[in-house]
Backbone as numpy.savetxt, mean C-alpha at the origin, in Angstrom:
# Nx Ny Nz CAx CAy CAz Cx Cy Cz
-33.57 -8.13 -64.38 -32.60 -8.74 -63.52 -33.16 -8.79 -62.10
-33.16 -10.05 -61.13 -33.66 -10.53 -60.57 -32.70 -10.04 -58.59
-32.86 -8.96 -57.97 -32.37 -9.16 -57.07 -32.70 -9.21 -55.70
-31.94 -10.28 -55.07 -32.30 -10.58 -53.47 -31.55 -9.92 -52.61
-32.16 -9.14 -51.70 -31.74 -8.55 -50.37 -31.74 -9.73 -49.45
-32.13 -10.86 -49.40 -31.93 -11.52 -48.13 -30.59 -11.95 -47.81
-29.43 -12.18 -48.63 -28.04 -12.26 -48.08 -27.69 -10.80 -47.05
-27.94 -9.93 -47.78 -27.85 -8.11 -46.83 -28.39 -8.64 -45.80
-29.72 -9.07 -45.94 -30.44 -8.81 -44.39 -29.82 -9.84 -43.29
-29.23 -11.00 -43.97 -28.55 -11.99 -43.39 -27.36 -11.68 -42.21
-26.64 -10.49 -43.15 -25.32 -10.56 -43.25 -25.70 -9.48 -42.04
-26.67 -8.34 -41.64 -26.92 -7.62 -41.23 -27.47 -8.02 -39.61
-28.30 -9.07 -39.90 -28.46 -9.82 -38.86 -27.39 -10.33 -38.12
-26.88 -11.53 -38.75 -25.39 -11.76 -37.94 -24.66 -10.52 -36.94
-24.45 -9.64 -38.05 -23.44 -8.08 -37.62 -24.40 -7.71 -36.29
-25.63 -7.61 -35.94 -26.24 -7.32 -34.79 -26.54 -8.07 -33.55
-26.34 -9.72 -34.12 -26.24 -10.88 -33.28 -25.54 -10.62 -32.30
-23.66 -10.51 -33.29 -22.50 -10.36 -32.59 -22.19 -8.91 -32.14
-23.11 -7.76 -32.40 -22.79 -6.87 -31.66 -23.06 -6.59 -29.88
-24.63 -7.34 -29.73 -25.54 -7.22 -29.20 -24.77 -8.67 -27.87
-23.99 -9.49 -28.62 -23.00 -10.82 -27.52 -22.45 -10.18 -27.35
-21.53 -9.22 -27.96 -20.22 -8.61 -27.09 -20.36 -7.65 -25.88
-21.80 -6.90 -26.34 -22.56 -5.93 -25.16 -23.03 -6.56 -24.23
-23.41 -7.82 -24.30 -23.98 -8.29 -23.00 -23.45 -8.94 -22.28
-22.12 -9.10 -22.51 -21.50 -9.65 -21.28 -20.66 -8.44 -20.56
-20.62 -8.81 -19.31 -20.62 -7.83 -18.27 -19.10 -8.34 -17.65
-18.21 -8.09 -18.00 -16.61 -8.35 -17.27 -16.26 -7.69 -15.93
-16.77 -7.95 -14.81 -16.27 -7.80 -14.08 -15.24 -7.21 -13.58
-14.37 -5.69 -13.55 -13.03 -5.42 -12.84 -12.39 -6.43 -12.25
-11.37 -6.84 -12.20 -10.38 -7.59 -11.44 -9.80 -6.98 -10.55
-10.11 -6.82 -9.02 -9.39 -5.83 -8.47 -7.84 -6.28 -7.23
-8.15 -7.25 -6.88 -7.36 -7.98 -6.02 -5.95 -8.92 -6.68
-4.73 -7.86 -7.40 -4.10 -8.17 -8.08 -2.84 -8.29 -7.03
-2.92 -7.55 -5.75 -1.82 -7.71 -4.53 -2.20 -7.30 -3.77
-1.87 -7.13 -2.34 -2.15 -7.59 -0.79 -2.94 -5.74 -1.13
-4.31 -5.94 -0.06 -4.96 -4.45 0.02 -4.46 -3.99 1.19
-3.34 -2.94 0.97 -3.16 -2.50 2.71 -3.94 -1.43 3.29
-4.55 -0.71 2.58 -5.68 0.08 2.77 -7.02 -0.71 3.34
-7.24 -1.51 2.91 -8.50 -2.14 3.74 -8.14 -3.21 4.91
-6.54 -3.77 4.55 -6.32 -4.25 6.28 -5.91 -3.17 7.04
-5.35 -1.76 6.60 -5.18 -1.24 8.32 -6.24 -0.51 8.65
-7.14 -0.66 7.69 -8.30 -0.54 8.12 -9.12 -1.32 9.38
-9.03 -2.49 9.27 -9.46 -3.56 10.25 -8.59 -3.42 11.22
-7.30 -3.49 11.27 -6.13 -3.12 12.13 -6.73 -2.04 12.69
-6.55 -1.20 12.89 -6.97 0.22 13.37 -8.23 0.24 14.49
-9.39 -1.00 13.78 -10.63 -0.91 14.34 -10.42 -1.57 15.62
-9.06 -2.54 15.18 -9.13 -3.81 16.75 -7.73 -2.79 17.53
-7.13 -2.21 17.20 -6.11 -0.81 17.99 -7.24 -0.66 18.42
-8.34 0.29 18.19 -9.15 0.94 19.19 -9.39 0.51 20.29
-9.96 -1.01 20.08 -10.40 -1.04 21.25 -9.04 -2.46 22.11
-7.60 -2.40 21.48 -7.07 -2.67 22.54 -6.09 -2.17 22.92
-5.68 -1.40 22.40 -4.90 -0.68 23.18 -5.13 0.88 23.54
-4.15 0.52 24.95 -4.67 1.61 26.25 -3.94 2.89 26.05
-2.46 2.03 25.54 -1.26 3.59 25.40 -0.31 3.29 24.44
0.37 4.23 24.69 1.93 4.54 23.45 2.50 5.22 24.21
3.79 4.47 23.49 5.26 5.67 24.06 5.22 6.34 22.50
5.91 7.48 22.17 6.42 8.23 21.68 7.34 8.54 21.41
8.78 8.49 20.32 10.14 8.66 20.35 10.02 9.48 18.65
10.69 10.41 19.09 10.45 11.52 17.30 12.24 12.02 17.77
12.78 11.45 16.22 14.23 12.33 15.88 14.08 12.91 15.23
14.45 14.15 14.98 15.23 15.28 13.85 16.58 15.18 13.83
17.03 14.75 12.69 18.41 15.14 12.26 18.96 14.99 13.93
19.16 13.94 14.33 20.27 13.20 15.45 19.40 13.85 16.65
18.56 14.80 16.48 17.65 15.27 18.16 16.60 14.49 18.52
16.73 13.68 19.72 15.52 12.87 20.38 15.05 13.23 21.55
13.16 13.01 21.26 12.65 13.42 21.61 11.66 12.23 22.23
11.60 11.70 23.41 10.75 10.46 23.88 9.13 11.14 24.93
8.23 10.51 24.72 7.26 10.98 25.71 6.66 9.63 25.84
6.46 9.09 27.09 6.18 7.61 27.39 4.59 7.76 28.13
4.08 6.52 27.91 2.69 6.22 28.00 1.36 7.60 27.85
1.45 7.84 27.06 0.50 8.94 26.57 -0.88 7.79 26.33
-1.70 8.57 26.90 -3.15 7.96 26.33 -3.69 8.27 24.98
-4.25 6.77 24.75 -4.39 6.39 23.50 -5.53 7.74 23.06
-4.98 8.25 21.84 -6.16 9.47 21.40 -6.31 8.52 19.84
-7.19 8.28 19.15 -7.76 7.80 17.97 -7.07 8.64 16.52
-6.64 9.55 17.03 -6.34 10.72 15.90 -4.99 9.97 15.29
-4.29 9.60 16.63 -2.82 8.75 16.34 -2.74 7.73 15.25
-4.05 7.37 14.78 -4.04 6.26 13.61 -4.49 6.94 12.37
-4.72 8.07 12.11 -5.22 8.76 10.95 -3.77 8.89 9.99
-2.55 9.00 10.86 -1.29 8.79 9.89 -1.33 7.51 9.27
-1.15 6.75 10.16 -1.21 5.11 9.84 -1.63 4.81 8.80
-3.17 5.61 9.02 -4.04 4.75 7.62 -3.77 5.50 6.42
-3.36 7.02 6.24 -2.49 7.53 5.53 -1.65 7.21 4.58
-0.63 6.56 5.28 0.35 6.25 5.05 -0.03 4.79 4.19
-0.43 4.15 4.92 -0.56 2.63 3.92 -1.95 2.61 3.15
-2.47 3.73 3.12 -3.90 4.28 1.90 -2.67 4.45 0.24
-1.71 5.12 0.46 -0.85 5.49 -0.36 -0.18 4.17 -0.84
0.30 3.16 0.38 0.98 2.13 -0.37 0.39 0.90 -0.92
-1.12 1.32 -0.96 -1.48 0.44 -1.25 -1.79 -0.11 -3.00
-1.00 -0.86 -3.58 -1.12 -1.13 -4.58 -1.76 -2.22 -5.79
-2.82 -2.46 -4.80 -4.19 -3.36 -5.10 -5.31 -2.65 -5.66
-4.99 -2.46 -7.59 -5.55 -1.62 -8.31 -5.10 -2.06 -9.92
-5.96 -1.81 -10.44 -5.81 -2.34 -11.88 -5.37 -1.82 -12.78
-4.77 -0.32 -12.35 -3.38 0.70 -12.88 -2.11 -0.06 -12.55
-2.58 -1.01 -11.40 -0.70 -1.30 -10.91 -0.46 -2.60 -11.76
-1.25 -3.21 -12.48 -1.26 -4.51 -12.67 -0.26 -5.47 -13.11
0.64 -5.58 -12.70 1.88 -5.81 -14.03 3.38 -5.49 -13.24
2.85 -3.91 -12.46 3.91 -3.15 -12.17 4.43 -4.15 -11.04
4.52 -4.77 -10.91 5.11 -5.50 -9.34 5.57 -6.94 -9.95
7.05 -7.29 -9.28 6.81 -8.49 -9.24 6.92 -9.23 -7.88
5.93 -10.51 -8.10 6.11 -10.96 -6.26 7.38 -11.59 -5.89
7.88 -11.89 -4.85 8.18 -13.17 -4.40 8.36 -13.38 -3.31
8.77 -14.26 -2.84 8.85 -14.78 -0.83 10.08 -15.14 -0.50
10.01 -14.99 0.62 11.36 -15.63 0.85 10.97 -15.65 2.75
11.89 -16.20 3.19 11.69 -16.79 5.27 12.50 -15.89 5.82
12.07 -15.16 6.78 12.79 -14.73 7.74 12.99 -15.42 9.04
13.94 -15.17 10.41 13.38 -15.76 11.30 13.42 -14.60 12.55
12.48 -14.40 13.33 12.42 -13.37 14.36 12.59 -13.40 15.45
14.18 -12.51 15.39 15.00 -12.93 16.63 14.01 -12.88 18.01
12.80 -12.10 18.28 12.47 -12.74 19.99 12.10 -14.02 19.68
10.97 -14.71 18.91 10.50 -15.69 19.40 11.27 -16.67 18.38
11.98 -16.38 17.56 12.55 -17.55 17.00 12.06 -18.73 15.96
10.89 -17.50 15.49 9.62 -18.35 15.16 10.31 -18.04 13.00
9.90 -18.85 12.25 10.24 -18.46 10.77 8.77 -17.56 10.70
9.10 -16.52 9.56 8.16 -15.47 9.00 7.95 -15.18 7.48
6.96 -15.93 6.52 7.16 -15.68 5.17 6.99 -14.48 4.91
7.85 -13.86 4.13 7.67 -12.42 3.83 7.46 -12.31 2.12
6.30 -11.62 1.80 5.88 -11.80 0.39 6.39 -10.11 0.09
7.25 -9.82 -0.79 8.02 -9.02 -1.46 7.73 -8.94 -2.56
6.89 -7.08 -2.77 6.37 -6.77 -4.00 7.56 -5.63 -4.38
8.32 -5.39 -5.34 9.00 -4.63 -5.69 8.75 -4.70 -7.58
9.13 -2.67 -7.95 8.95 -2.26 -9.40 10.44 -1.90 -9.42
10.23 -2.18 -10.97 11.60 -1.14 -11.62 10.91 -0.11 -12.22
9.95 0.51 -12.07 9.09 1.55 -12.29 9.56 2.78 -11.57
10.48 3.38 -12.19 10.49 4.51 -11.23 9.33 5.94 -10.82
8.64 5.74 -12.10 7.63 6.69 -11.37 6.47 6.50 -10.57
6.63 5.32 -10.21 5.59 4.67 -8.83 6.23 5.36 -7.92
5.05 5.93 -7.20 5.46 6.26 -5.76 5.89 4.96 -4.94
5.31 3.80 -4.74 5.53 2.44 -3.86 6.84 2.26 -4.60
7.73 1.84 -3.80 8.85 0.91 -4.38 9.29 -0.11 -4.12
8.53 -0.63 -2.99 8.42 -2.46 -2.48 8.09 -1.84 -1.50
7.08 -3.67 -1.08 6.04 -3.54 -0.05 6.57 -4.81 0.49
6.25 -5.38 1.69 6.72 -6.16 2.17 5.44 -6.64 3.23
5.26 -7.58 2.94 3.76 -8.66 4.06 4.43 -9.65 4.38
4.09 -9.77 5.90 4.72 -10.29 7.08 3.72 -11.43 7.11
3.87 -12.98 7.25 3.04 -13.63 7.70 2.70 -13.92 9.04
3.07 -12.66 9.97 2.34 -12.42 11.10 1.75 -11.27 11.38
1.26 -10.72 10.36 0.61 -9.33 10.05 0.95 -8.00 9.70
2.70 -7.97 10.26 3.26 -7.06 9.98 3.70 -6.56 8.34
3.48 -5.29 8.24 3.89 -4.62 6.79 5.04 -3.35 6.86
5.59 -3.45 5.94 6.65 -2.90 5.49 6.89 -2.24 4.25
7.07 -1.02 4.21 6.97 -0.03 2.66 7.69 0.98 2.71
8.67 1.21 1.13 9.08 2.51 1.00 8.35 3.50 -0.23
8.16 4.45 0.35 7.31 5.31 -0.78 8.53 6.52 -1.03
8.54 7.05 -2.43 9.21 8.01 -2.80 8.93 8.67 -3.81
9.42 9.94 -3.64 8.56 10.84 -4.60 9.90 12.04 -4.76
9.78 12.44 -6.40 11.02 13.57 -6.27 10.33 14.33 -7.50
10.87 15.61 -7.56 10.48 16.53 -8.59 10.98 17.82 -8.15
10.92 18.98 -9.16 11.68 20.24 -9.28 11.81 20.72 -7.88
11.24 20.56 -6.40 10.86 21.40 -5.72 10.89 21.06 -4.19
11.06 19.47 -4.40 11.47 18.85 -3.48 11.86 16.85 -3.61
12.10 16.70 -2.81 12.48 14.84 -2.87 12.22 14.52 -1.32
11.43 13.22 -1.44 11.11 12.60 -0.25 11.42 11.01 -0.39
11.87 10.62 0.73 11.86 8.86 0.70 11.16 8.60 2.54
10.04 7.70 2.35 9.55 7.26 3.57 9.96 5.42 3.77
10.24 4.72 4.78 9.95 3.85 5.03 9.11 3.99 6.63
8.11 2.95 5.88 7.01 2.47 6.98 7.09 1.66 7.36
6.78 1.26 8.64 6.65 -0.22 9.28 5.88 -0.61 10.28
4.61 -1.45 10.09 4.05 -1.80 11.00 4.51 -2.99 11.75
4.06 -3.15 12.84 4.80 -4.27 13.70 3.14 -4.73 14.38
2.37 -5.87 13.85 1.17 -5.92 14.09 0.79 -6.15 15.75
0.08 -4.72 16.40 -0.35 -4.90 17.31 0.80 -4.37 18.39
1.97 -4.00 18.10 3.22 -3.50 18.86 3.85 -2.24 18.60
3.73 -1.42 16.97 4.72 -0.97 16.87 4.38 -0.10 15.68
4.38 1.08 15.54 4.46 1.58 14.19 5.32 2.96 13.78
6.32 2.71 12.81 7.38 3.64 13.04 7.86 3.89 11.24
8.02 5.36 11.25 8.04 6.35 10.12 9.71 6.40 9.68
10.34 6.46 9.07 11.71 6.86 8.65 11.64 7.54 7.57
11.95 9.11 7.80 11.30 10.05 6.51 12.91 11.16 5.91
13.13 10.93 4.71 14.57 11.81 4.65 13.71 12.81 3.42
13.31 13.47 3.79 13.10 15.32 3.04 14.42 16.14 2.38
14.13 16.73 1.15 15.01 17.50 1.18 14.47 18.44 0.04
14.62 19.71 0.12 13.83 21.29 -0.45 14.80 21.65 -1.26
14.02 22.11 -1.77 14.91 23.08 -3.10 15.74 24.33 -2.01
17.01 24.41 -2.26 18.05 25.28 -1.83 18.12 24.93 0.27
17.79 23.90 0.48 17.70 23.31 2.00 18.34 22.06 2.14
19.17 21.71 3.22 19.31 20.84 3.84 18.37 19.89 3.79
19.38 18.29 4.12 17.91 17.01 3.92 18.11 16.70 5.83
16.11 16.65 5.49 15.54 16.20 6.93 15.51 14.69 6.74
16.22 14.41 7.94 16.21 13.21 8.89 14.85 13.12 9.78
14.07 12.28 9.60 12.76 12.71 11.13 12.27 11.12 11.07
12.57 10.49 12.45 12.26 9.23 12.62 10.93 9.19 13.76
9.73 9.13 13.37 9.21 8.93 14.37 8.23 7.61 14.50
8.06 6.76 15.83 8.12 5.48 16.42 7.18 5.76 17.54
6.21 4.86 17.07 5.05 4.51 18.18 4.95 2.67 18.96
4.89 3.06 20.29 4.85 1.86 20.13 3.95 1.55 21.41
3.20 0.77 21.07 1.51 0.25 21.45 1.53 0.05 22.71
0.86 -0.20 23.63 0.65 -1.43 25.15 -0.91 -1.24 25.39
C-alpha cells in the first residue's frame, strides 16, 4: 500500500504560512480614544511658567476663608494642577468604551462669546473620573470620586485657561465629619 506524506506536508505548510501572517503584523495600540489632559496641562503649565508673574490665593474650610493676594509665582503651585488632571485623564485603552461623548454650546457671560463644551461622562461607577468637560477655549472641567471602607472623597476641578484654577473637595472619614475645602487660584 502506497502512501503520500505530501498532503501532511501541505497541510503543514499552510498551518505555518498562516501562523507566521498573523505574527507579523504589528497592530499598533490605539491610544487617543479622548481628550489627553495629562499631556495638555502639561503644555499649559510650561506657557504658566513663563507668563505669569502672580496669584491670589482664597482656601475655605467648612464656611472659614482664608485670602492671600498677589503672592509670587513659585513653580511648585502647578505640581497640584498637573496632579490633579494626571488622574483625570482618561485617554487610555482601559477606558475605551467607558465614556460616552457629546457637545453641547455654552455662552460666557463676560465676553458673550458661544463655547463648545465636549462632555465625557460613565455610568461606571467604579471609575474614579465621572465626567470631564473640554472647553473650546481651553478650559477643563472634572469630577473625580472615590469611596471605600475608610473614607469617601468627591473633587471637582476647574481650569479656567490662563486665569484660574480652583479645587472643590468634600472628604469624609470613617467616624468624622465631612470636609468642605475650596481652594482657588487665580493667575495675573
Amino acid at each position: 500500500m502506497y502512501y503520500c506524506k505530501w498532503p501532511i506536508y501541505f497541510l503543514l505548510l499552510i498551518a505555518i504560512m498562516l501562523g507566521l501572517a498573523a505574527c507579523s503584523k504589528s497592530e499598533k495600540p490605539i491610544h487617543n480614544f479622548y481628550f489627553d489632559t495629562a499631556a495638555y496641562m502639561d503644555e499649559e503649565i510650561k506657557e504658566l511658567n513663563t507668563s505669569i508673574q502672580s496669584f491670589n490665593n482664597t482656601i475655605e474650610l467648612n464656611g472659614q476663608s482664608e485670602s492671600r493676594i498677589q503672592i509670587p509665582l513659585d513653580s511648585s503651585i502647578f505640581k497640584e494642577m498637573q496632579s490633579l488632571f494626571k488622574q483625570t485623564n482618561i485617554n487610555s485603552a482601559v477606558f475605551q468604551g467607558e465614556y460616552e461623548i457629546d457637545t453641547f454650546w455654552i455662552q460666557d457671560p463676560s465676553s458673550r462669546q458661544n463655547i463648545e463644551v465636549w462632555n465625557y461622562t460613565t455610568e461606571n461607577e467604579d471609575l474614579t473620573v465621572k465626567w470631564l468637560q473640554v472647553y473650546s477655549d481651553g478650559s477643563l472641567k472634572a469630577s473625580l470620586s472615590q469611596e471605600n471602607f475608610l473614607f469617601s472623597y468627591e473633587k471637582e476641578i476647574y481650569y479656567e485657561k490662563s486665569k484660574k484654577f480652583s479645587v472643590l473637595t468634600w472628604q469624609k472619614t470613617l467616624g468624622r465629619d465631612t470636609l468642605n475645602i475650596f481652594n482657588s487660584l487665580e493667575f495675573f
